[in-house]
MMTF fields as JSON, N, C-alpha, C and O atoms, coordinates in Angstrom:
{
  "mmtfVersion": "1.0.0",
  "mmtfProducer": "UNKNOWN",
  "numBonds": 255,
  "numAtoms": 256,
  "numGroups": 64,
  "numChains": 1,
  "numModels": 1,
  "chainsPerModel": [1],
  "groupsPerChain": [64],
  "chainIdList": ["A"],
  "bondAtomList": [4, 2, 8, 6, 12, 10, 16, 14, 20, 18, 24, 22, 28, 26, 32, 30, 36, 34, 40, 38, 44, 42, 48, 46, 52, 50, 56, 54, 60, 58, 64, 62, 68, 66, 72, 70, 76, 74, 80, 78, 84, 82, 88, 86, 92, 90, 96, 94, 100, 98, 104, 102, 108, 106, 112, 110, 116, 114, 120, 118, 124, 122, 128, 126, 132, 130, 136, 134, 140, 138, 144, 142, 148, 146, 152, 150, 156, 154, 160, 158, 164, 162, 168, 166, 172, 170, 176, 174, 180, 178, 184, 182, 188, 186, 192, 190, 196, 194, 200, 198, 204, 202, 208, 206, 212, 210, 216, 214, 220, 218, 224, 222, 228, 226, 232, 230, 236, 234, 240, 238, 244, 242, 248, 246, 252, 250],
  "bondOrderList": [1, 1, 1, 1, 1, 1, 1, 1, 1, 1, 1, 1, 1, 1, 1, 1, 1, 1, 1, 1, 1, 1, 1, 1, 1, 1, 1, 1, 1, 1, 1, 1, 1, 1, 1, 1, 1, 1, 1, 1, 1, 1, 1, 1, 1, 1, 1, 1, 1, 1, 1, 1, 1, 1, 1, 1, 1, 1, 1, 1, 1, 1, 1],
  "groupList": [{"groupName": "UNK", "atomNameList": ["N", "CA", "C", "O"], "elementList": ["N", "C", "C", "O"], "formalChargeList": [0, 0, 0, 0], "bondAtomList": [1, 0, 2, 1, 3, 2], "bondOrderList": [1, 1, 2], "singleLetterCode": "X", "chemCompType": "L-PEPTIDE LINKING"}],
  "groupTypeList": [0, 0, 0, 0, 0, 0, 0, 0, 0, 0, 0, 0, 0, 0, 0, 0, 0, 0, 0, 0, 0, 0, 0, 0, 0, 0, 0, 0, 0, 0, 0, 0, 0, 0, 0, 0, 0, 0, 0, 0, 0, 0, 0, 0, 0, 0, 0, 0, 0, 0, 0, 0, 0, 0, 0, 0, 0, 0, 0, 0, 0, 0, 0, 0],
  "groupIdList": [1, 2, 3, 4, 5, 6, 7, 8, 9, 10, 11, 12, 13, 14, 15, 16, 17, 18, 19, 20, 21, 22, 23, 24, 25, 26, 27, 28, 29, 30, 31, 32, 33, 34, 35, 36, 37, 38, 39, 40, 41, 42, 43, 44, 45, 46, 47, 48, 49, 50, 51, 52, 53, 54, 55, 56, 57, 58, 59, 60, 61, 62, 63, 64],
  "secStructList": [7, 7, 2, 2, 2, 2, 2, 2, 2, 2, 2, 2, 2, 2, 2, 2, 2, 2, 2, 2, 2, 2, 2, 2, 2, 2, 2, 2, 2, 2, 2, 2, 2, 2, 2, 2, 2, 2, 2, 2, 6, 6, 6, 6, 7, 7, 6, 6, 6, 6, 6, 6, 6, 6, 7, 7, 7, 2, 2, 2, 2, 2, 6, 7],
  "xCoordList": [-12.091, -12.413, -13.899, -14.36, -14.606, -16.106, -16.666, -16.003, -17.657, -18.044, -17.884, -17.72, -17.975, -17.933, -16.429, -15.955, -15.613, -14.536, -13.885, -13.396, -14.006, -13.411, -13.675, -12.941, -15.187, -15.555, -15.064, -14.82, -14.956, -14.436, -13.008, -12.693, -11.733, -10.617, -10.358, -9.544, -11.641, -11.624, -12.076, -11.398, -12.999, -13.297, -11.774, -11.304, -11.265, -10.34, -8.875, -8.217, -8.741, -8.1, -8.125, -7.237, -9.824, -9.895, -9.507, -8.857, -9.978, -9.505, -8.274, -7.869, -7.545, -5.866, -5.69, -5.141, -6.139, -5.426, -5.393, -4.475, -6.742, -7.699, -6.731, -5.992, -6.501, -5.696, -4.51, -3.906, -4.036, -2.434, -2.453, -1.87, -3.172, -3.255, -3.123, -2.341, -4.689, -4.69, -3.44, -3.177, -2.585, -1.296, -0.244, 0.803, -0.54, 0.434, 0.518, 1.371, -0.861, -1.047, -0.686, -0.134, -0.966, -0.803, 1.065, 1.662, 1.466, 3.134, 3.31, 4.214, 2.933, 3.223, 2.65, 3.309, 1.806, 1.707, 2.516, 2.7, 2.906, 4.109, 5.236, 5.715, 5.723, 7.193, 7.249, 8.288, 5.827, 5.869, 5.93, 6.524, 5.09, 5.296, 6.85, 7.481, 7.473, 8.782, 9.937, 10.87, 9.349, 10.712, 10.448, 11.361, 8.496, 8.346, 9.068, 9.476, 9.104, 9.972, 11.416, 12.182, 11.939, 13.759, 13.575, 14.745, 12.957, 12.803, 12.737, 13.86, 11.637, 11.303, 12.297, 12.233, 13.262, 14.237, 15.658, 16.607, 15.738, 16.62, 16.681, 17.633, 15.153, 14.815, 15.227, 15.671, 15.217, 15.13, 13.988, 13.946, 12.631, 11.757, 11.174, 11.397, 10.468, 10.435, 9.656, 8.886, 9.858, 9.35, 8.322, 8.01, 7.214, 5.728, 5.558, 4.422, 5.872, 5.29, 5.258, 4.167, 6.616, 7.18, 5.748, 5.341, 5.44, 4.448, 3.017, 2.333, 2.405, 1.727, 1.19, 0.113, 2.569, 1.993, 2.416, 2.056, 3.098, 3.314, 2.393, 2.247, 2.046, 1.169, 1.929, 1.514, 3.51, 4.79, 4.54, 3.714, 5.139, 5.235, 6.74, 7.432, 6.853, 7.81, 9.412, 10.585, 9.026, 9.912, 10.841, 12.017, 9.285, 9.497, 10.415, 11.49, 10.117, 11.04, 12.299, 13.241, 12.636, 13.803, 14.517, 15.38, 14.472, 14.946, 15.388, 16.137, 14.976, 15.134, 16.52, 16.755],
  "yCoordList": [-10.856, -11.735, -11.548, -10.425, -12.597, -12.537, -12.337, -12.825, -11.745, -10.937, -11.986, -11.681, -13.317, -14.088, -14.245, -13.737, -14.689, -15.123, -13.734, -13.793, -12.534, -11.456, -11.385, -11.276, -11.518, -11.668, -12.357, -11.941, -13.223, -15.149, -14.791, -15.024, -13.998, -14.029, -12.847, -12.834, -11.787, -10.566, -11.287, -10.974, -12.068, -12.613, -13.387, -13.053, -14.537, -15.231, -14.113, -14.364, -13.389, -12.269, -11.363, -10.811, -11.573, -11.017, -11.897, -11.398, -13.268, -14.249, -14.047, -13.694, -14.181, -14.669, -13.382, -13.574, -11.874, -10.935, -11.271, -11.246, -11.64, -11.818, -12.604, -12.051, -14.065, -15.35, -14.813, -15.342, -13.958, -13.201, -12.574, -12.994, -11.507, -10.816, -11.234, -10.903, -12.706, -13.332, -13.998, -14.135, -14.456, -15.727, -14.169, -14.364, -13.328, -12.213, -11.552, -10.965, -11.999, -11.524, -12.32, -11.95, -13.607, -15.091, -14.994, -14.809, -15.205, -14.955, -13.336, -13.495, -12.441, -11.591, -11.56, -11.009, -12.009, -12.59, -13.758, -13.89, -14.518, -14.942, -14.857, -15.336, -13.833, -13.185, -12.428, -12.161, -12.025, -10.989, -11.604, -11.149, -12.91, -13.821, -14.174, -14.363, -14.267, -14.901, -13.965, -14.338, -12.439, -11.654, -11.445, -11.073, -11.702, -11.757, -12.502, -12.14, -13.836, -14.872, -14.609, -14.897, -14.08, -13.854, -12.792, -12.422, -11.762, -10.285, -11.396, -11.572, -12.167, -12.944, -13.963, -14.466, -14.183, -15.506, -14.721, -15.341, -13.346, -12.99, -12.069, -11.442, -12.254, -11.375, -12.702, -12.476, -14.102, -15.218, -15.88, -16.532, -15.357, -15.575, -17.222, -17.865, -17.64, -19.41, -19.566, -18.68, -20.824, -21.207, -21.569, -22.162, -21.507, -21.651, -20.687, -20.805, -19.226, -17.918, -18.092, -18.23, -18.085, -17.348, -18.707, -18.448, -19.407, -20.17, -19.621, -19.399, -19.368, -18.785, -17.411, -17.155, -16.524, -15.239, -15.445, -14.788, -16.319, -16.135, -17.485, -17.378, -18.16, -19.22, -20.345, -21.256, -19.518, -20.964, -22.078, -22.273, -23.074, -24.735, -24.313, -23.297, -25.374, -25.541, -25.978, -25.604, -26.419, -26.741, -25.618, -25.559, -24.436, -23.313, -22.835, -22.632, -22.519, -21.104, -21.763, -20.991, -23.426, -23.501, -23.097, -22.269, -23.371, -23.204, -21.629, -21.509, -20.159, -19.54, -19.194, -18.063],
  "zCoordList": [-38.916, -37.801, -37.496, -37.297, -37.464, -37.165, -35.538, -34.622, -35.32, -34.179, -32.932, -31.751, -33.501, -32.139, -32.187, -31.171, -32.877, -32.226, -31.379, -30.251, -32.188, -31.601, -29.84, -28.857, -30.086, -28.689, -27.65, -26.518, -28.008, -27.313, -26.87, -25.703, -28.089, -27.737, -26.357, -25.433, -26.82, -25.707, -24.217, -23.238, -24.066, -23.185, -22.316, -21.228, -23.305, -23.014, -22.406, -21.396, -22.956, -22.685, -21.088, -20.438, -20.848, -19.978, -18.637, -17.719, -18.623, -17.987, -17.852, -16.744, -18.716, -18.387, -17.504, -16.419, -17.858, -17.104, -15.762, -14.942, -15.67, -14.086, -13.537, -12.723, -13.845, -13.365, -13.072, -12.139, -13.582, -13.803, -12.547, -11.548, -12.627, -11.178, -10.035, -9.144, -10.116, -8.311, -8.171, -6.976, -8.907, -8.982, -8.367, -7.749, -8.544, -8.481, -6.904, -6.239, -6.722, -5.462, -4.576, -3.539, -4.882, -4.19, -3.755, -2.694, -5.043, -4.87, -3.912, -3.092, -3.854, -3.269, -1.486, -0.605, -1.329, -0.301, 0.536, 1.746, -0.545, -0.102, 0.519, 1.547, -0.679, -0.38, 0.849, 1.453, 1.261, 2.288, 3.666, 4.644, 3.57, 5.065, 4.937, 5.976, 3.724, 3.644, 4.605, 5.316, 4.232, 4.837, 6.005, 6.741, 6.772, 7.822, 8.92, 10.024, 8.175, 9.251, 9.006, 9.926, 7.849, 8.373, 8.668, 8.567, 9.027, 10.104, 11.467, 11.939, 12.172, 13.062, 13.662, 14.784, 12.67, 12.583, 12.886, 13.367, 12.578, 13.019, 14.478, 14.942, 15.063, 16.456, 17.143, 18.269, 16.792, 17.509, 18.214, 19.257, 16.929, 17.686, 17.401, 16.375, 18.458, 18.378, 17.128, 16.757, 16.373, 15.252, 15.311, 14.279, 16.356, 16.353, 16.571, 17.03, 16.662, 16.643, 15.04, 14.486, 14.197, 13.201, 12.402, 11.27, 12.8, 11.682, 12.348, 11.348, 13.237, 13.478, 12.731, 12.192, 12.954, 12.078, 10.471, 9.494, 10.535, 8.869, 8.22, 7.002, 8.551, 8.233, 6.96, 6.243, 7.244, 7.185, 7.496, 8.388, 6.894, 7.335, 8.015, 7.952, 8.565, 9.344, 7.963, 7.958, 7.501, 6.209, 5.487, 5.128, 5.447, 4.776, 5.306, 4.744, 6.692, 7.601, 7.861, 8.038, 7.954, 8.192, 7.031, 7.321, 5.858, 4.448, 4.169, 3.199, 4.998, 5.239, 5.754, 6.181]
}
């Protein structure tokens, strides 16, 4: 394999890890407002708090 492509695929490589990670974090940030509002949903707290701190749509938390 010649010095550039090696390079190019290490590069490309490094990208995908990168993209992998923030999407990882993104979803995990998620999940975490998710158990926030059924922790919140089961105190009975009003659904403009529970979108407030969890930065839920209203769609979301009912689906909960």
């Amino acid at each position: 394999m010649d010095a550039g492509l090696k390079k190019g695929r290490e590069e490309g490589e490094k990208i995908g890890i990168e993209k992998g990670r923030a999407e990882g974090r993104v979803e995990g940030e998620k999940q975490k407002a998710i158990e926030m509002a059924r922790m919140m949903k089961a105190d009975n707290e009003p659904l403009e708090k529970i979108m407030r701190y969890t930065c839920l749509t209203l769609d979301e938390i009912q689906k909960i």
